[in-house]
Structure formats: C-alpha cells, structure tokens
N, C-alpha and C positions, 0 to 999 in steps of 0.2 A: 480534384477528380471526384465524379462522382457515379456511387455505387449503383449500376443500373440491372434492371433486366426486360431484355427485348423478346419481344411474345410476335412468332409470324404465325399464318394461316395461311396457304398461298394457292394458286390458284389450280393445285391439284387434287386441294378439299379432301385431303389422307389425312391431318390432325394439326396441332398445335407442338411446334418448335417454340422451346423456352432456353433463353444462355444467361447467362450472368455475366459482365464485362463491366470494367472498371475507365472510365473513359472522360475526358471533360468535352470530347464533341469534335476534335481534332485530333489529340493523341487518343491512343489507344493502348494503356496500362497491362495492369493484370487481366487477364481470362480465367475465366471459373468454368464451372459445370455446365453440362446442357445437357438436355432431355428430349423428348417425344412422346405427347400424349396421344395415341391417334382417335378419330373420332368413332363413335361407333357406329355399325352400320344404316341403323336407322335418321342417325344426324348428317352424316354423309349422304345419304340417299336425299335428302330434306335440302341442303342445304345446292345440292345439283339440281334439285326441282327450283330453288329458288333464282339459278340462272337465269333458265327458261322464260319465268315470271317476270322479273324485276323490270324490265321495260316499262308497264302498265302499273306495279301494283305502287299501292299507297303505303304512307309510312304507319297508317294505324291500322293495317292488316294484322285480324289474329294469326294466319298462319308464318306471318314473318316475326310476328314479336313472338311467339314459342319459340321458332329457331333463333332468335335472339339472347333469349335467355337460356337457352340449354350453352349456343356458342360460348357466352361470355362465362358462365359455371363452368367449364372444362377448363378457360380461361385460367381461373381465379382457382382451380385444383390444379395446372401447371405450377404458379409464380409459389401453389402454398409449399408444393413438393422442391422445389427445386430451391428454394429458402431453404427446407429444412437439410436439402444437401450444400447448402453453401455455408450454412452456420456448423454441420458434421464436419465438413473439410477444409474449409477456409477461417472459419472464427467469425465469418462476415455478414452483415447483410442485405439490408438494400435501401436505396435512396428516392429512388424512380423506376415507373415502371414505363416501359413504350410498348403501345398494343397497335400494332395496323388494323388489327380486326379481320373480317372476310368480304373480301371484294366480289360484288353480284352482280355488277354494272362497271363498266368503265369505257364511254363514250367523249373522250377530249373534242375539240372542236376540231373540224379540219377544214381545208381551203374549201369555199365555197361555203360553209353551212350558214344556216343564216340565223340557227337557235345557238347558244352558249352551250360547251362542253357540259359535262355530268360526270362525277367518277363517285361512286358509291360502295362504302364498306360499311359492311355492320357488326353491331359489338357495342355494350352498355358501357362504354367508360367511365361514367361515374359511379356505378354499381361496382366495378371490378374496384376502383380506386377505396371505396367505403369497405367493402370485404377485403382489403390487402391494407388498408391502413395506409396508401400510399398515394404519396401523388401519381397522375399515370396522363401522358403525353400520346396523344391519339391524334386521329384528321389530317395524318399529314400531306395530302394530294390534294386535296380541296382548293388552297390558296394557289398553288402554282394552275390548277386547272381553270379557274375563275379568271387568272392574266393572263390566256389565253395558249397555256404550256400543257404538254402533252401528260401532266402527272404521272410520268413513269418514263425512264425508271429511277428510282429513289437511291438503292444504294450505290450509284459508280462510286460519291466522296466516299467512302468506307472502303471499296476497292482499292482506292487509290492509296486510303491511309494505312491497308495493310502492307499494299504493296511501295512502297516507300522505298523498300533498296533492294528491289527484284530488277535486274535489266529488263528497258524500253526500246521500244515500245510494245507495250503487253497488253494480250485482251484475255479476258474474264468470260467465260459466256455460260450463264446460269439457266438452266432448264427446269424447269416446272411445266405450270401447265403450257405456260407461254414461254419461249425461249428470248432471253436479252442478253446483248452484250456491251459489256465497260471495255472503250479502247484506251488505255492511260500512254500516253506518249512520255520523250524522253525528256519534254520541260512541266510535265505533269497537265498538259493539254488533256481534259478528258469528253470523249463521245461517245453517247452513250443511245441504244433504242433497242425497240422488240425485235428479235430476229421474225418470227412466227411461230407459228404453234409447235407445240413440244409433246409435255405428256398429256394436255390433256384429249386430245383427239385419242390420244393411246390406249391411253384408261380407260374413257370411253367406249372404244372397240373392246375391249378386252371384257367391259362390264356387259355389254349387249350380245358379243359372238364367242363367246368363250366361258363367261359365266366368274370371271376370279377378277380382280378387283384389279390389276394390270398385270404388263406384263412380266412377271416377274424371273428375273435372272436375263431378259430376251429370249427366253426359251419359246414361244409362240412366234415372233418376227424370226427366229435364225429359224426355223423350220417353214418358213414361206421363203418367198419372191417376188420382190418387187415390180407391180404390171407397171411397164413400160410408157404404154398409153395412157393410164389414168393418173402416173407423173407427171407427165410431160403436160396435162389438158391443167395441174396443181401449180404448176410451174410458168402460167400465164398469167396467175392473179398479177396486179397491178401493185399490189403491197410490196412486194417482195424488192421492183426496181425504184419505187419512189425513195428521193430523198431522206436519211433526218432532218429534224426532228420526226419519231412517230413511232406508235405506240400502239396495243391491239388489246380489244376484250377477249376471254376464253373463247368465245363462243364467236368471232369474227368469221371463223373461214368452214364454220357447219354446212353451209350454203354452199362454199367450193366444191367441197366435198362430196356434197350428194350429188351437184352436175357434173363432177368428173368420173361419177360412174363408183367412186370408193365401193360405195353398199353393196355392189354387187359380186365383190370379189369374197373368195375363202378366209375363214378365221386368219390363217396364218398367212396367208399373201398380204391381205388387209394390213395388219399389222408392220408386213415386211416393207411394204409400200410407205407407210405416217412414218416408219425411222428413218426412209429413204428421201423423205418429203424433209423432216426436220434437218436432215443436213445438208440438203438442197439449198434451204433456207438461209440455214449459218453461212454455207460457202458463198451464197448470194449479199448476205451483208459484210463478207469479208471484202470484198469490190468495193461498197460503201466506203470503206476505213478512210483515214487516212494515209496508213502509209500501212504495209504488212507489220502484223504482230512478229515476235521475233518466237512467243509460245502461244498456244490455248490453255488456260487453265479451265477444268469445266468445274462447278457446282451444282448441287440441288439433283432430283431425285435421279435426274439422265444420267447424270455419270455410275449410274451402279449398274447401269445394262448394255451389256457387252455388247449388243447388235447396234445401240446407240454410239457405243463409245468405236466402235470397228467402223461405225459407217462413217464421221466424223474423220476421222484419220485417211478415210479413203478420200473424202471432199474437198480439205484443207492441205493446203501444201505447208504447214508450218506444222509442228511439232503439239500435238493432240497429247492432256495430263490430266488429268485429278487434281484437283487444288491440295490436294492432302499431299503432293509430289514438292511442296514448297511451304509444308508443315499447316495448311489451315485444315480446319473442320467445313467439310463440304455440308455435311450432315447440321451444322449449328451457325455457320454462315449467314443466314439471312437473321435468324435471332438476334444474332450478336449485334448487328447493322442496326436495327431496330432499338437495342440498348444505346448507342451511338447517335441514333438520329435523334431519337430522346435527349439525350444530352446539348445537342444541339438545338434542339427547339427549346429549352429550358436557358441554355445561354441568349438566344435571340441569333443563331449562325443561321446563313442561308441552308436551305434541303435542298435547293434546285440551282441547274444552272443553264445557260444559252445550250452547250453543246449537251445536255443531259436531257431538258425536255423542250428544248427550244424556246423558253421563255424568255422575256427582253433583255433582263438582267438578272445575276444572283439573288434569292427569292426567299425570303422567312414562310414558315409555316407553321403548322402543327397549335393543335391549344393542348391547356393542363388542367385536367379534372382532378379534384379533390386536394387543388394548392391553397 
C-alpha cells in the first residue's frame, strides 16, 4: 500500500481539496485527514479570466505562468499542512503525491472534428514535487485524450472501489462546476459522462448579479423562479440527448445561455432557473443509464444547496442522498480519488475505460515528476 495524497482543483475554481489515503490503486486502505485551502480572491478571479483565454493563449504567457505559480504555491502549502496533520494524528506520512492541477481548456475530439482533442491543466509538477520532497503523479487526461477518449470523467474506478458492497445498480453524480455521473451496475459494469453544467454557470451568476461568490445555502435560487421559457429554449441543446461517451468544458454552454435569454432574467430567477436547468440535466442523463440506479448519491460542492438538492429529488424518481448518507466525505472525495489514481499510475493500472471516456480499451496514463 501506498501512502498517498491527492490534491484537486476543480472546476468551480473556490480552492484546493487535499486528503490523504492509503491505497495501492484498487483497494482502498486507511483514510486520513482532508482539508480545504480556498483560493483567494484575487487568484480565483485570475484563474476564471484564464478560462476565457486559454483557447489562443501560449504556454509562455506571463500572465499564465504568474497564475501558474501562485496555483502550484497554494499547492505545495496544502500537501505541507495536511502532512503536518497526518504526522499530528496518524504517525504517517507520505509516499506520493497526485496533483490534477487546474483545468482551463478541455476540448476532447468529437464526431466530425477533423483537429485532435486538447484537454489542458495547469500546475508546475515538478516544482510541487522539489518543494514536497516527493514524487507527484500529474497529466493524467492527456493519454486517454490523445487515443481519442473523452478524458473525463476520471474517478468512476474510485467510485466503484468505494462502493464495492453498496446495492446495484448505483449512481454517483458529482457536482462542481460541471456535473458527472458513475453508473456502477450490479456486475461492476461502469458508465460514466458529464451530465452538464452545474455550479459553475451558478457561481457565475452569483459573481456578476448578486455580488458574493455563490450561492450560498440556495438562499438566492429558493427566493426566485424558474422562467419557464428560457428552460425549455436550455433544454434543446443537443448535449443533453447525445449518447456516451461525452464530456464538456466549464464554459461549453455560456453561448446557450445568452441565446436563451438567461441574462435577462432577475438575480434570483436567474439563479432559480441554472438549479432548474442542472437537474433537468441529471434527469436527462438518467434516460442515458443503463438500467435505473436503485439511489443518487450526490458529491462536491451541489449537494450543500438545498434548492440544488430539493430540485434533484423533484427530477429523479429514484431516492436523491449525500454521499456522507453511506459514510463518504463529499467534501474530500475527489481528493482522495486523486490519491488513488496516483497510485494507480504509479503501478502502471488503467485510469480509463470504454464505458468511462469511450476510449477503445482500458488506458494507462498519467507521468511521475520527481521519481
């Protein structure tokens, strides 16, 4: 087993989750501590301007290598805090580290394109690995998206491996900025894709009509209403009925959005409407499935808002929960996956699979800086 810790960033750009987990890349051991470093405003603000950007920009851009290096320094003051709490309560410390880094771009190829995918995270992995003393396991979407797989989504095996003796068939569906979900059936068949957008259209409105950084408690969406019209106009996009494999960048459905009239609605309608849209979504790739989940477990930042979690239960005919209803940390979940994929890329284990990002077969990934 080996002593890992997994460092996410994810696509709602609010800070760095760090877990500590003990794992050799299949089973999954001891658990330890997790944390949350959030970013501060001025690197979060930076780091959403570098969305916008990254299409065009080059990799020797000063304004991306500063948020490069601020990113990867908050990094490397997660792994140093959350050692010093794993060596305080555990005795332990660590072996490997896995850094996704921050995704700016993630462009997979799709039917018809005629240039090769792109998926782009940034984050100096061999800088974090020199400052931690440790090896550190990064890149891991790169290889699966080069053989023509939709690099995401990465953790359903970790889904899977938690859920091991939860009754099948169960889906997982993780919200951030983009919403996904793990279907694990009941011979461990796993399917997995983007639902669509999640928090980050949320955040977004939240940051532009409202002024606070989201929405927090759902106190801004439960005091709107969802406009009808400007649904129903979100609810044509084409993503939502295509097949898996498939997979979306944050910033995919900005376009939808403004022709469906969103901008023009009130702070809190606005709002009422993206909860209404995100579990439109979900209830749309429930069809997808293969066969009805028997629960929803949700993770990541959606399940702490009540208009999120209320609308979900209204969409879904199957039983809407918190993953913490079946003892996991919603809160430290992608971290820990991260510590795990690490170890998995460090054995040479596939990260990907056919029914995960549609790629041909089971997929190696990921490199190790500072082995």
């Amino acid at each position: 087993m080996l002593r890992t810790i997994g460092l996410m960033s994810g696509t709602s750009l609010d800070g760095v989750d760090a877990a500590w987990v003990e794992t050799d890349g299949s089973a999954i051991g001891q658990i330890g501590p997790a944390l949350t470093l959030p970013y501060d405003p001025a690197l979060r603000r930076d780091l959403r301007r570098l969305l916008d950007l990254a299409e065009g920009l080059p990799p020797e851009d000063p304004f991306l290598a500063d948020c490069v290096r601020r990113l990867t320094a908050r990094h490397a003051e997660a792994v140093a805090t959350l050692r010093a709490e794993v060596a305080r309560t555990l005795g332990e410390e660590a072996d490997l580290i896995g850094f996704h880094g921050q995704t700016i771009l993630h462009r997979p190829q799709r039917p018809g394109d005629a240039a090769p995918g792109r998926t782009w995270q940034v984050g100096d992995a061999a800088w974090l690995a020199r400052d931690a003393g440790l090896p550190v396991a990064f890149d891991f979407r790169s290889a699966d998206v080069a053989a023509g797989g939709q690099g995401a989504p990465l953790v359903p095996v970790v889904h899977a491996a938690l859920a091991a003796s939860l009754p099948k068939p169960l889906a997982v569906l993780n919200l951030g900025g983009v919403g996904n979900v793990t279907w694990v059936g009941e011979d461990g068949t796993l399917v997995a894709f983007d639902t669509g957008p999640a928090n980050g259209p949320l955040d977004d409105w939240a940051r532009k009509r409202a002024q606070t950084d989201y929405d927090r408690d759902g106190l801004l969406s439960l005091s709107g209403q969802p406009d009808g019209g400007v649904l129903a106009r979100l609810l044509e996009h084409p993503y939502l009925a295509a097949p898996p494999p498939k997979s979306l960048d944050r910033l995919d459905f900005d376009r939808a959005l403004k022709e469906a009239g969103a901008g023009e609605l009130s702070p809190p309608d606005g709002a009422a409407t993206l909860v209404a849209f995100c579990a439109c979504c979900v209830a749309a790739a429930s069809r997808l499935l293969p066969a009805p989940p028997l629960q929803w477990l949700v993770t990541g930042g959606g399940r702490r808002n009540p208009a999120m979690m209320r609308a979900l239960a209204g969409a879904l005919d199957q039983p809407v929960r918190p993953v913490e209803a079946v003892g996991w940390n919603g809160d430290a979940l992608e971290a820990q996956a991260f510590g795990v994929l690490a170890a998995r890329v460090w054995h040479g284990l596939p990260l990907t699979f056919p029914g995960t990002t549609g790629v041909a077969a089971p997929l190696t990934g990921g490199r190790i800086a500072g082995h």
